[in-house]
C-alpha positions in Angstrom: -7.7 1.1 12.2 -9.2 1.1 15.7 -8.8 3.7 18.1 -7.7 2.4 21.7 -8.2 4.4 25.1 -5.0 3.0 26.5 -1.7 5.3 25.7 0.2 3.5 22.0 2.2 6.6 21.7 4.2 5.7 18.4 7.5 6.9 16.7 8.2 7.5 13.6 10.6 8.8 11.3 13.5 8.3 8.1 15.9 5.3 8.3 18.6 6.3 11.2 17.0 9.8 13.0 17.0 7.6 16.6 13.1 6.2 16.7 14.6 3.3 18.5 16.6 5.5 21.1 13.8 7.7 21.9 11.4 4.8 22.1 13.2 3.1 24.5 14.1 6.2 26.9 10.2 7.1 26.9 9.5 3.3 27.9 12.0 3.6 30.9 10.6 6.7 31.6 6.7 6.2 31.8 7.6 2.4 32.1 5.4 1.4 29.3 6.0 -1.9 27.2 8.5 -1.1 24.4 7.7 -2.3 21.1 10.4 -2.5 18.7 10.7 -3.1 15.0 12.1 -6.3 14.1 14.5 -5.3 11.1 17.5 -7.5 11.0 15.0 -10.7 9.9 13.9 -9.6 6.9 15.9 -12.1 4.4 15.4 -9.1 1.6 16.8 -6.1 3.2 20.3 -6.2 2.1 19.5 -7.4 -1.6 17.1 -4.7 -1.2 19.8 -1.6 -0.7 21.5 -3.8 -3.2 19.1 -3.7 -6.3 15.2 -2.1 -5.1 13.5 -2.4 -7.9 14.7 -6.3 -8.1 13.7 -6.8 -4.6 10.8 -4.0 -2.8 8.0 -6.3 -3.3 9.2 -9.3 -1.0 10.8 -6.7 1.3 7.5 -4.9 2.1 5.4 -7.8 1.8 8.2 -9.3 4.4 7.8 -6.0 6.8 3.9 -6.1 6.3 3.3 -9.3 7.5 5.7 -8.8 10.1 4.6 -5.9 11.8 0.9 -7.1 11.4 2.0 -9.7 14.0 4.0 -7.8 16.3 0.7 -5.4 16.1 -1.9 -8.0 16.6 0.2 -9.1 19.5 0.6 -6.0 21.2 -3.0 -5.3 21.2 -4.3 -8.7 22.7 -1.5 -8.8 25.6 -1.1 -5.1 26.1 -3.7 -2.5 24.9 -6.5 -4.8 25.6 -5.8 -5.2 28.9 -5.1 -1.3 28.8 -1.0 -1.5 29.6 0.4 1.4 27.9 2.7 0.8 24.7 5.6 2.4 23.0 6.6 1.8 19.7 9.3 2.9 17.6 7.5 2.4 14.5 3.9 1.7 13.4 2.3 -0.5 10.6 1.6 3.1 8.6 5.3 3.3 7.3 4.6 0.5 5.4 2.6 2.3 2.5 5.5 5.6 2.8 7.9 3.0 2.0 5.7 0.9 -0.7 4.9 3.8 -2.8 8.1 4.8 -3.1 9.5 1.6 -4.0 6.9 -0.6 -6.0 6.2 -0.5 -9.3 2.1 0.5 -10.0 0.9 -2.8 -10.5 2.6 -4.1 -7.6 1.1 -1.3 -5.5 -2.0 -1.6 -6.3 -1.8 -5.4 -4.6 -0.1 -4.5 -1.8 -3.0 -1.5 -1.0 -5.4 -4.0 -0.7 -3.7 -6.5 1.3 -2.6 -3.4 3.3 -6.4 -2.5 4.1 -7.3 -6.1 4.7 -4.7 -6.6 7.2 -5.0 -3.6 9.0 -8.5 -2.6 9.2 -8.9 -3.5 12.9 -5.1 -2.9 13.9 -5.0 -0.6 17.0 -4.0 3.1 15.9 -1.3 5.7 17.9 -3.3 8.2 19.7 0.2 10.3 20.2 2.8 10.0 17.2 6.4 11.6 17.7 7.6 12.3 14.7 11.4 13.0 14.1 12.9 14.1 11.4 16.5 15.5 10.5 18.9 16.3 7.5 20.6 13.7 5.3 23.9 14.9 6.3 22.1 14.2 10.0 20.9 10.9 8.9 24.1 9.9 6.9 26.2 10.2 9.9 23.9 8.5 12.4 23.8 5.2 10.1 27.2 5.3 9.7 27.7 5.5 13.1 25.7 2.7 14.7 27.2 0.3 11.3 24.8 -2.2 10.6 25.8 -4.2 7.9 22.8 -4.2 5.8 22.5 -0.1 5.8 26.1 -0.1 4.0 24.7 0.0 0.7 21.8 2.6 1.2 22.1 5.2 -1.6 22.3 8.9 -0.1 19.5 9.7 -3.0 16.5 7.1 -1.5 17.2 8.1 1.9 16.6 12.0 0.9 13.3 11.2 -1.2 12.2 9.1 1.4 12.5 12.2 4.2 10.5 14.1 1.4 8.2 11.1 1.5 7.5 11.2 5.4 6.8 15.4 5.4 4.4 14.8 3.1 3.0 11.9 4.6 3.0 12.9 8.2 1.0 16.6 7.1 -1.2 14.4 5.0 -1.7 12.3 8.5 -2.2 15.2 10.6 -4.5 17.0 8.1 -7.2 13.4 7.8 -6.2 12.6 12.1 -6.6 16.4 13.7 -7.6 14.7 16.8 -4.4 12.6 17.1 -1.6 14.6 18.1 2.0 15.0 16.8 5.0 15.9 18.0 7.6 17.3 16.0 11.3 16.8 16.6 14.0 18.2 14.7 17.0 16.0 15.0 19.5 18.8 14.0 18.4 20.6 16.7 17.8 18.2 19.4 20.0 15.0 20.1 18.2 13.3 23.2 20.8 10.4 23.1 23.9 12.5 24.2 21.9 15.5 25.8 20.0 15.0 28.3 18.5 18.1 28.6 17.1 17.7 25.5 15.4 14.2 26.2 13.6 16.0 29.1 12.4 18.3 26.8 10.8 15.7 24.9 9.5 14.6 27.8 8.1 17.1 29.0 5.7 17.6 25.9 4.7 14.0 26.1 4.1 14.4 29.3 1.7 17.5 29.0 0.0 15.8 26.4 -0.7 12.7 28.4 -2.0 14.9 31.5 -4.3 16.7 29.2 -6.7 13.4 28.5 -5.7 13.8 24.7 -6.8 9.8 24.6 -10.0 10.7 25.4 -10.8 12.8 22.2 -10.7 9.8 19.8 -13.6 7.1 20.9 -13.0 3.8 20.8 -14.9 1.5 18.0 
């Protein structure tokens, strides 16, 4: 992936922790363009909650291709004419997700596509990651009631919050020069509080000020 000197500060987190919410409130707030996941489309999804193992591999082949256009888009009308972006999810959640659901054979396909697809897709240079409970995560699904999250089993959604630890310390660990901010979504719930959306902020804020962007060069 490429580096870019222009702010992509990304989002990330488990199915229904609020990466939409925050991404939005830190786009009216630094009035950077808002990218945002395009979910709803994917003709799998709900077969996918359904039956996974019948249906992962068009789901995340769907996603993949997806978000490689909503990425290659972003970075010829926004980054490369250095307008600041703000996503609430980046193309790296794709291989959390795929390992998780695809059988080995089917992996090892998707990896390479993967690599192919995104080997010159623009990289965060500031990643937010949230996390929370399941009882945390449970509720807030429930609460905004889409449809096609009625059928997500309590058991996926807890391995896949074990998936993301490991993944984002993994990230953090190979990308020491990228910083991450942690939110814990028991603790802090920037949608009703506002206090604690400043807080967030805030430490976006002082990482911005400090010229973090700087300390990954562009390729």
């Amino acid at each position: 992936m490429v580096y870019s000197a222009t702010p992509f500060i990304t989002v990330e987190g488990p199915i229904g922790v609020g990466k939409t919410s925050l991404a939005k409130a830190i786009s009216e707030h630094f009035s950077h363009q808002l990218l945002k996941e395009i979910v709803d489309e994917n003709p799998f999804l709900g077969k996918f909650y359904e039956n996974i193992e019948e249906w992962s591999f068009q789901t995340e082949m769907f996603f993949l291709c997806n978000r490689y256009k909503q990425l290659e888009d972003i970075k010829t009308r926004y980054l490369n004419h250095q307008i600041p972006v703000v996503a609430d999810y980046h193309i790296f959640k794709n291989m959390i997700f795929a390992m998780r659901t695809l059988k080995p054979e089917q992996f090892q396909k998707y990896e390479k596509i993967y690599q192919i697809l995104t080997s010159d897709m623009p990289s965060p240079n500031v990643v937010i990651y949230l996390h929370a409970s399941l009882d945390t995560l449970l509720s807030r699904i429930q609460v905004r009631g889409r449809d096609i999250e009625k059928n997500i089993s309590p058991l996926y959604l807890e391995q896949l919050s074990i998936d993301y630890e490991k993944f984002m310390d993994q990230f953090q660990k190979q990308h020491p020069k990228i910083p991450v901010i942690r939110i814990n979504g028991d603790e802090l719930d920037f949608v009703k509080n506002k206090e604690d959306l400043n807080l967030i902020l805030s430490k976006l804020q002082m990482i911005l000020d400090e010229g973090v962007i700087k300390h990954e060069p562009a390729r």
